[in-house]
C-alpha positions as CSV (number, residue, x, y, z in Angstrom):
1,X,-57.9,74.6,-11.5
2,X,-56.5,75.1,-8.2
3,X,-52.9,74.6,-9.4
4,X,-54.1,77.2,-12.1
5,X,-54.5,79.5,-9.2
6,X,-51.8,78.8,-7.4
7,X,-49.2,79.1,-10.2
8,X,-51.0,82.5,-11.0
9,X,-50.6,83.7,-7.2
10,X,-47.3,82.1,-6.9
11,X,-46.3,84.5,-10.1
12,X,-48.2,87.6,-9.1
13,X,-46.1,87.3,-5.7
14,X,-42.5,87.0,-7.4
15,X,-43.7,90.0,-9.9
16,X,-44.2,91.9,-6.4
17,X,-41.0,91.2,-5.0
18,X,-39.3,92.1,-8.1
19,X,-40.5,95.1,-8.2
20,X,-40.1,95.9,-5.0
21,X,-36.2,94.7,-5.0
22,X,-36.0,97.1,-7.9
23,X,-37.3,99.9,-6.6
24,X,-35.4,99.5,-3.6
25,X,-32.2,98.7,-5.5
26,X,-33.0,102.5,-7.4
27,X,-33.2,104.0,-4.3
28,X,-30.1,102.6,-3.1
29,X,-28.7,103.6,-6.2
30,X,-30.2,107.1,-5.8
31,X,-29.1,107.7,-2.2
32,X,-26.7,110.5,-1.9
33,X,-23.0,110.2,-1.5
34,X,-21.2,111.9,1.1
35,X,-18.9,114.1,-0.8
36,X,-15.4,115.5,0.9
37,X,-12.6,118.2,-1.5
38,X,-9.5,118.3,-0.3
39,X,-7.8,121.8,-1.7
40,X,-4.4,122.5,-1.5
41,X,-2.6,126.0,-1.8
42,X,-0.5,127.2,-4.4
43,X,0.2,123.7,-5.1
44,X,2.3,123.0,-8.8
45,X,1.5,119.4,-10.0
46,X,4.9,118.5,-11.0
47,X,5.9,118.6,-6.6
48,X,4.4,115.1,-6.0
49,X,5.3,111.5,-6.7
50,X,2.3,110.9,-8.4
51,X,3.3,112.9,-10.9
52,X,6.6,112.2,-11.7
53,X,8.5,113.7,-8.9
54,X,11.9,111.8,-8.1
55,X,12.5,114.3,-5.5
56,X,9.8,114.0,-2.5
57,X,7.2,111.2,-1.8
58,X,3.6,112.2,-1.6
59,X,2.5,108.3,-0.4
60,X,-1.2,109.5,0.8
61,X,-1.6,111.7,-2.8
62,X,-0.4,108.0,-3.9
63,X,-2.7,105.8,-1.4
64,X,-5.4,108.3,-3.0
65,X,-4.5,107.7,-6.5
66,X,-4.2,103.8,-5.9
67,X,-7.7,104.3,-4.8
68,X,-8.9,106.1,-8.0
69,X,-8.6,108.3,-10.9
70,X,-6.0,110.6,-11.3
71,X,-6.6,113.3,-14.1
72,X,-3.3,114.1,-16.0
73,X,-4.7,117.2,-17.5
74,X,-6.9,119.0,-15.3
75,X,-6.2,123.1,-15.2
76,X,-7.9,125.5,-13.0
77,X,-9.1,128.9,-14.6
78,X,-6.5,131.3,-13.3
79,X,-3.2,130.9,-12.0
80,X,-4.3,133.7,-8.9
81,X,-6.4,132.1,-6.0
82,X,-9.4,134.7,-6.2
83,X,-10.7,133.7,-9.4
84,X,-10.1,130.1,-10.0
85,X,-11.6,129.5,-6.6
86,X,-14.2,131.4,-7.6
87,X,-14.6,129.5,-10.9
88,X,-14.9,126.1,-8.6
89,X,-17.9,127.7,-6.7
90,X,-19.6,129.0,-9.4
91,X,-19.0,126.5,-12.1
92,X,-18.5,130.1,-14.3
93,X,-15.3,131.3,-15.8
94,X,-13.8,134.9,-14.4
95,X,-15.3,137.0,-16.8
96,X,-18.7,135.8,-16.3
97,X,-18.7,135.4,-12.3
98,X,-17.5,138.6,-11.3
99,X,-14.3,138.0,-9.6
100,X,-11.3,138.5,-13.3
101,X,-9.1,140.0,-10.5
102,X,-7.4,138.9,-8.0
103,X,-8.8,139.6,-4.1
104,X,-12.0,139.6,-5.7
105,X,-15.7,138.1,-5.2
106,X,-17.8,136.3,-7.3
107,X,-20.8,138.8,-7.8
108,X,-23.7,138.5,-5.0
109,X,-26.5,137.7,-7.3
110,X,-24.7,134.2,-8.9
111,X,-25.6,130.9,-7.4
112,X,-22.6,129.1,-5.5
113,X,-22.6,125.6,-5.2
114,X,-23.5,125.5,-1.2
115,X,-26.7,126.4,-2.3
116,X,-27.1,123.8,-5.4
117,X,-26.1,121.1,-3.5
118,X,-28.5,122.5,0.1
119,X,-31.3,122.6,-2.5
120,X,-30.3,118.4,-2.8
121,X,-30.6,117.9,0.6
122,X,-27.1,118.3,1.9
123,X,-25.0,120.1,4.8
124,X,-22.4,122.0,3.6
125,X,-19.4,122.8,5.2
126,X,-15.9,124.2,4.9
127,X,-12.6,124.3,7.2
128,X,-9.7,125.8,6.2
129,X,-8.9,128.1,2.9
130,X,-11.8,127.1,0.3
131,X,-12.8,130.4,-1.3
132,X,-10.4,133.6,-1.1
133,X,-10.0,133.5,3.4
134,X,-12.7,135.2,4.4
135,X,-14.4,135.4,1.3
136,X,-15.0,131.6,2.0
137,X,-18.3,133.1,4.5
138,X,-19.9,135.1,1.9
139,X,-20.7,131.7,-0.2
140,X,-23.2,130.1,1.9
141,X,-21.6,127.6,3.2
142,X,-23.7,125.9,7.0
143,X,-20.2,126.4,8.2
144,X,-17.2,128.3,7.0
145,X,-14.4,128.4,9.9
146,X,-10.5,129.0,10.3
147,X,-10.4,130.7,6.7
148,X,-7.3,133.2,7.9
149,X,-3.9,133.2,6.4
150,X,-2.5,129.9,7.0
151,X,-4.5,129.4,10.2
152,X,-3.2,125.6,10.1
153,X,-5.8,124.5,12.9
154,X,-8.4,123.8,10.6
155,X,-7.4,121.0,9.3
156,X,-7.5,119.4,12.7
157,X,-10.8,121.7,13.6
158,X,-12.7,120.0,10.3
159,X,-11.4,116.0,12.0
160,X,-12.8,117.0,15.1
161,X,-15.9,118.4,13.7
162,X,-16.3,115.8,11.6
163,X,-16.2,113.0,14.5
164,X,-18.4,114.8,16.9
165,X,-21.2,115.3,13.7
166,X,-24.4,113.6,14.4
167,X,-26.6,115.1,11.4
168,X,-28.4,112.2,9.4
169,X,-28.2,114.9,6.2
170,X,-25.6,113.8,3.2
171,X,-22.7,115.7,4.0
172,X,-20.6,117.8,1.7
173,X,-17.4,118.8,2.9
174,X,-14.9,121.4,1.9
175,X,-11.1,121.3,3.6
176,X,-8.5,123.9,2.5
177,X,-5.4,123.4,3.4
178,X,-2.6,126.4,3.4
179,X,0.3,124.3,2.3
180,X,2.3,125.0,0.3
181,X,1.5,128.6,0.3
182,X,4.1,130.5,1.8
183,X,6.0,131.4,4.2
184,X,7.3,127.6,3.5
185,X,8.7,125.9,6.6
186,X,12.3,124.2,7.1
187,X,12.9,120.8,6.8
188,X,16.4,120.1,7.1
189,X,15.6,116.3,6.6
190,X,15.2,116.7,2.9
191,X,18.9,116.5,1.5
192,X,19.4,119.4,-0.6
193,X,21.5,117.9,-3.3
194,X,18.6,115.8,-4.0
195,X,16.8,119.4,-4.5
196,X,15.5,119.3,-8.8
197,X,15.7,122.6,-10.1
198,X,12.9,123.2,-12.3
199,X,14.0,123.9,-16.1
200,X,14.6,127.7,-16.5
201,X,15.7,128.5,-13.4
202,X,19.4,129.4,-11.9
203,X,20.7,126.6,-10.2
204,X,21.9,128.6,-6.8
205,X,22.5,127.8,-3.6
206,X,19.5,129.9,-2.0
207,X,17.2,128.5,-5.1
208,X,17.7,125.0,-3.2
209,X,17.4,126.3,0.1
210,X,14.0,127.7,-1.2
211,X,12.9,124.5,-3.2
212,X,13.7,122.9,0.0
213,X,11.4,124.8,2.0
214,X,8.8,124.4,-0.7
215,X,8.9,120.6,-0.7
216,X,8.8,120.2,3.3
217,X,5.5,122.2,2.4
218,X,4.2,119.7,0.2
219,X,5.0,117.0,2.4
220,X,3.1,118.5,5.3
221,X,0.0,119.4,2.8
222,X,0.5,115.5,2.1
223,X,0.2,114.6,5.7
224,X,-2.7,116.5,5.9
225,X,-4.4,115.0,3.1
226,X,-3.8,111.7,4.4
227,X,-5.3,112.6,7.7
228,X,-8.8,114.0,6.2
229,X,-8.7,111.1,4.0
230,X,-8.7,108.6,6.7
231,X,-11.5,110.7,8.7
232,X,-14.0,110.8,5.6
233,X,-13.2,106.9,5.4
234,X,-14.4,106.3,9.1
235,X,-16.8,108.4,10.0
236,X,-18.8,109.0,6.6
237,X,-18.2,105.4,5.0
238,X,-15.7,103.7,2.3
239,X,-18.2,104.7,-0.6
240,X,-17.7,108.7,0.2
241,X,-16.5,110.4,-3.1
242,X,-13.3,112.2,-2.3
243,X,-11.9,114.9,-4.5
244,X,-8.2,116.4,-4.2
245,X,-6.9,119.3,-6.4
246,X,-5.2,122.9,-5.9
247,X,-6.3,126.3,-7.1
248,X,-3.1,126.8,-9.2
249,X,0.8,126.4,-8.8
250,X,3.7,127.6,-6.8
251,X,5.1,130.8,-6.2
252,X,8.1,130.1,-8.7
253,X,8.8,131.7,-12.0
254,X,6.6,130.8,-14.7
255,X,4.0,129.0,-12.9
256,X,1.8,131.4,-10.3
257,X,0.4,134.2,-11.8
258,X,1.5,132.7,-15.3
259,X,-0.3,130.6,-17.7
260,X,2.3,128.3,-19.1
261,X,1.2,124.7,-17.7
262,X,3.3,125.1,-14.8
263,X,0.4,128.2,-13.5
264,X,-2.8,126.7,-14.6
265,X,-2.0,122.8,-14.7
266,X,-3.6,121.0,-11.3
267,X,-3.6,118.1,-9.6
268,X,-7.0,116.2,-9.3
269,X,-7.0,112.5,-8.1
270,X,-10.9,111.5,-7.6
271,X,-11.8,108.5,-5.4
272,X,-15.6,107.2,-5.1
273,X,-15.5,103.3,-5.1
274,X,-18.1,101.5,-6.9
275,X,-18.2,104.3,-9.4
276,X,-14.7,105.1,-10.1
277,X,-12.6,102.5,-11.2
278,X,-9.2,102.2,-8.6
279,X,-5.8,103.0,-9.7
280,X,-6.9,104.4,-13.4
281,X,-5.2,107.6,-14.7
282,X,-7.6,110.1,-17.5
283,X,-5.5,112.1,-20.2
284,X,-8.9,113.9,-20.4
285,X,-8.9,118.0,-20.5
286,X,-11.0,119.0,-17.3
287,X,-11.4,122.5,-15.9
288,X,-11.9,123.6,-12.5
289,X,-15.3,125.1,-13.3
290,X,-16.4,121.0,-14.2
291,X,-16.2,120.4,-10.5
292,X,-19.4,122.2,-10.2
293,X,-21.7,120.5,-12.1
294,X,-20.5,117.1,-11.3
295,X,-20.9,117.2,-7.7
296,X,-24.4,118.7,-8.1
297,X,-24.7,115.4,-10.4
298,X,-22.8,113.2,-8.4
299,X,-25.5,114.1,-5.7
300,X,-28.0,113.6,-7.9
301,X,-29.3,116.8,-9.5
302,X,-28.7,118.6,-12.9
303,X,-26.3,120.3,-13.7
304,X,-28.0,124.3,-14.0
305,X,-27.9,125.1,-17.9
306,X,-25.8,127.9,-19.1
307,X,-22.9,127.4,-17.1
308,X,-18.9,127.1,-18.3
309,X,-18.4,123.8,-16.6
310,X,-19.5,120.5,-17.5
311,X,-20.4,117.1,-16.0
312,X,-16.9,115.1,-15.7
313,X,-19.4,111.8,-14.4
314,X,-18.6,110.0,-18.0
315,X,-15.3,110.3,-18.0
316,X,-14.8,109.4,-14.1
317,X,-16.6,106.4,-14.3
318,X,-15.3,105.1,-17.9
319,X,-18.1,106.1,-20.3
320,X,-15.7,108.0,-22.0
321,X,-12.1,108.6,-22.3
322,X,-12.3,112.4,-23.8
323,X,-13.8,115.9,-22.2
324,X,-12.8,118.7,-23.3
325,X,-11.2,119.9,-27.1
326,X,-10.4,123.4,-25.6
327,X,-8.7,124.9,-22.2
328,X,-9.5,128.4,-21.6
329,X,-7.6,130.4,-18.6
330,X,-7.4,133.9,-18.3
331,X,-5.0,136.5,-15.8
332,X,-5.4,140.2,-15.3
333,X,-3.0,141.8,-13.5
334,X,-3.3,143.5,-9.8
335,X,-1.7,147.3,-9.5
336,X,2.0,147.2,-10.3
337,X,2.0,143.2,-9.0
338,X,1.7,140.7,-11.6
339,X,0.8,142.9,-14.0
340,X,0.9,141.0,-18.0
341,X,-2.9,140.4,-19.0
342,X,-3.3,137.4,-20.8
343,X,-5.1,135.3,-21.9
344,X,-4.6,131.7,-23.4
345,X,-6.5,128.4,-25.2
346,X,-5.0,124.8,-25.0
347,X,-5.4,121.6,-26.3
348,X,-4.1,118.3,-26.1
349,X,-1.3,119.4,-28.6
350,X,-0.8,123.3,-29.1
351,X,-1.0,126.3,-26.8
352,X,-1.4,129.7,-27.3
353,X,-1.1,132.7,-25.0
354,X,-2.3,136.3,-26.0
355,X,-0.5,139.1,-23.9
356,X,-2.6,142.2,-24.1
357,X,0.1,144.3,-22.3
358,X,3.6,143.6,-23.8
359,X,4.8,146.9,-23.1
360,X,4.6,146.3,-19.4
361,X,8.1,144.8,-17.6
362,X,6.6,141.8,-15.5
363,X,7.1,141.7,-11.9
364,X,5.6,139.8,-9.2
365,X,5.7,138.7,-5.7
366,X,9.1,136.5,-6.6
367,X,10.7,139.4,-7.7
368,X,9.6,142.4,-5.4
369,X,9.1,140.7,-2.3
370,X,11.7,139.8,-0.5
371,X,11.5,137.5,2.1
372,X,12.3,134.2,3.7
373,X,12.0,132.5,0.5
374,X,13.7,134.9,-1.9
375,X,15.7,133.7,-3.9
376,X,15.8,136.0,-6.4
377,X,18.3,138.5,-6.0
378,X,20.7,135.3,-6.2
């Protein structure tokens, strides 16, 4: 009888501590990752090793990818900064947030996703260019600092910040770099006969002095991204999910304010270890308004119902290899700049782009601004 007891007892005490390792095992499970986007500016996806470039090495864009998942087919919502920023904060497409042109807000009565991912808990924070420059303080970020035309400090600003930061609140944290916007620097280390004119455009010699200029951009946004990279890994942990992507491409023909792949087509490596397999690259079609609900998700809420954008957790971590059937972007012209409306709808095969205003001639910065980039007029 006694043993009868004590096997009993013995087995009521291991049910006990099962249960309790389970339910501390869910909560570890359940505790909320430390999230850290990386945005570059004007940023085409073609200027970077990981992608195929032969002309300039991106190694921390690489050390990131090595690290995680980089999506081949990822695409932002517009090629223009206003709106496909816009898009990313409000997981809504450009017609139905408020901001279709450029220099635009998305309207004051949508929810942005400070305050989805506050409602979670979290301190929210951005350094740099994350919405439109100072648009970035009207979308309720804790912080929003050094959002001025290319005010480069806040990249260093956001480090600092970042070591000196004692909150015990998961931390989500938003850095906006301003490379490779222009003006673009020099660089005369990068040898210009190694310069790759892109198809399409006239092979002169103040095109490569330009594409130079433009790649010693990218290099510094790399060096930059490697430096916020190596912050988030020591002072918020190795498991922190880190996101890198751009609002749209370059300021060359046929990519900004375009919608041929070359405008809309991003780069988006995403690292979280333990979730995301390392050194894995998706041929799945993401949008920019699918970083949205997946952070909120990632940080373990739900994704708000009627939104564009959609969860990208099953493909990330390996559920599912496919996303997306359809691409939508969209571009309505500003004044006499960039003016061509379009509108277009991609797959992993065909595209198609609509222009509702043929009978304009179309004209943009490239060809009506001239400045230390131009490169036109040759």
């Amino acid at each position: 009888m006694v043993m009868v007891v004590r096997t009993i007892v013995v087995c009521l005490f291991l049910s006990l501590v099962q249960m309790l390792f389970i339910e501390w095992a869910s909560a570890g499970d359940m505790a909320k990752p430390n999230m850290v986007v990386f945005l570059s500016d004007d940023h085409s996806l073609v200027a970077s090793s990981v992608y195929g470039s032969h002309e300039i090495e991106t190694p921390h864009m690489a050390r990131l990818a090595a690290e995680g998942m980089t999506l081949e087919l990822a695409f932002v919502t517009s090629p223009r900064c206003a709106p496909s920023r816009a898009s990313l904060m409000t997981g809504l497409m450009p017609s139905r947030n408020g901001a279709e042109a450029n220099h635009s807000s998305p309207s004051a009565g949508i929810k942005k996703l400070p305050a989805y991912l506050q409602e979670l808990g979290y301190e929210v924070v951005a350094f740099g260019k994350v919405g439109h420059y100072a648009k970035t303080a009207e979308l309720g970020f804790d912080i929003a600092m050094n959002h001025g035309f290319h005010e480069d400090v806040a990249i260093e600003n956001a480090i600092r910040w970042l070591e000196a930061r004692s909150g015990e609140k998961p931390l989500c944290m938003f850095v906006g770099s301003n490379w490779p916007h222009v003006p673009w620097p020099e660089d005369e280390a990068i040898d210009i006969d190694a310069v790759k004119i892109p198809a399409g455009h006239v092979d002169t010699l103040e095109t490569r002095q330009a594409r130079r200029r433009y790649l010693a951009a990218i290099r510094r946004m790399d060096q930059e991204l490697g430096r916020v990279l190596e912050a988030a890994k020591r002072e918020l942990g190795e498991e922190t999910l880190f996101i890198h992507t751009s609002d749209h491409g370059a300021q060359w023909p046929n990519a900004k304010w375009n919608l041929y792949d070359a405008g809309i087509r991003t780069p988006m490596i995403i690292r979280w270890p333990g979730r995301v397999a390392p050194g894995v690259r998706s041929r799945g079609l993401v949008s920019w308004v699918d970083v949205l609900p997946t952070l909120i998700e990632a940080a373990g809420g739900i994704a708000p119902p009627g939104i564009d954008g959609r969860s990208m957790l099953p493909l990330l971590t390996g559920k599912t290899d496919r996303h997306r059937d359809f691409i939508f972007s969209t571009h309505t012209g500003v004044g006499n700049f960039n003016v061509y409306s379009r509108r277009s709808v991609r797959t992993l095969r065909w595209k198609y782009i609509r222009n509702l205003q043929p009978e304009f001639r179309h004209q943009s910065h490239i060809t009506k601004i001239l400045e230390a980039e131009s490169y036109w007029p040759s």
